[in-house]
N, C-alpha and C positions, 0 to 999 in steps of 0.2 A: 577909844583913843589909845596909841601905844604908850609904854612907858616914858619913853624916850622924851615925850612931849607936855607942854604945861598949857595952862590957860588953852585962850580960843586958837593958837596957831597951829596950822596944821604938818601933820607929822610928816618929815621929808625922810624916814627910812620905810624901806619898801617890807612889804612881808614877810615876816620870818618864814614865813614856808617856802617860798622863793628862793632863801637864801640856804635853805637845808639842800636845795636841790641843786641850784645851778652852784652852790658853792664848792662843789664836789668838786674835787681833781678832773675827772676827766669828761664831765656830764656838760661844760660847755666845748667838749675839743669833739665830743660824739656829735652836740647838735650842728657842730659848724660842719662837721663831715657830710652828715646825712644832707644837711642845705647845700652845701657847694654841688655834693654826685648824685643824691636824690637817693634809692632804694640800695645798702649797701647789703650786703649782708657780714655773719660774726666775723669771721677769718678775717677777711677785706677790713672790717673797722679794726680788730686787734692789729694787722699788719700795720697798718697806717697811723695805729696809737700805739708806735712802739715802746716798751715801759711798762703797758700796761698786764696784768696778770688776766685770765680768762676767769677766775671768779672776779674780780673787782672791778672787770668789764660786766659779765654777768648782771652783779649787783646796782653797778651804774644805769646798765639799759631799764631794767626793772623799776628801777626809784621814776625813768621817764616817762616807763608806759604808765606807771601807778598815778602820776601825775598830768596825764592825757599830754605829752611832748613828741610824744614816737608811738608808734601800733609797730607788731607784727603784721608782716604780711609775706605771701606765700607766692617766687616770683618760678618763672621757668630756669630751670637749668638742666646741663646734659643729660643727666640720669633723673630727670622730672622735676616735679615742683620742688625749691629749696628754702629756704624761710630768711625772711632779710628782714630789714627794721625800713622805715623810713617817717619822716614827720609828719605831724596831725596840722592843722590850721593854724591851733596855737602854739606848735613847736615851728613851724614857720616865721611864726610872728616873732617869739623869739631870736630865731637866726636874722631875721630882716633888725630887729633892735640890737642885736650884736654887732654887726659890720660897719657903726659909725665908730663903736669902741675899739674894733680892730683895725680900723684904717689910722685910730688916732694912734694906739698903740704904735704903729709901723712907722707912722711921723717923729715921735718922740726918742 
């Protein structure tokens, strides 16, 4: 049982490991990207998170794949195969449990 909680009730804060990761600056604005376009790759995500620095992208994509949210994967482009990010089942899952948050956000 977390700290957070007493007796037999159960604890309504979600996982500290969850929060290491999606509490990140930009680790929920990368998973919404990759869910809205699908297979982006670095450029493309850095262009579109403008703000962000290319290590603290770096470091963001990293903490996702470390956390099975995003894989590399190796897509075609002009000059051959290029390497892009896109989501796993459970970084899916993730974006699909994001978009009632961001619909309510837009309402408010």
């Amino acid at each position: 049982m977390s700290q957070c909680c007493e007796g037999d009730l159960e604890c309504p804060c979600p996982p500290i490991g969850l929060i290491d990761v999606v509490g990140k600056k930009w680790a929920v604005c990368v998973v919404s990207l990759l869910g809205k376009y699908g297979t982006v790759r670095f450029g493309p995500i850095q262009h579109c998170l403008s703000g962000v620095s290319p290590a603290t992208l770096t470091s963001t994509l990293r903490s996702l794949e470390r956390e099975k949210l995003i894989r590399r994967v190796f897509v075609d482009g002009a000059r051959g195969p290029v390497q892009g990010y896109t989501l796993t089942p459970s970084g899916n899952q993730l974006y699909q449990s994001l978009l009632p948050l961001a619909g309510w956000l837009r309402s408010a």
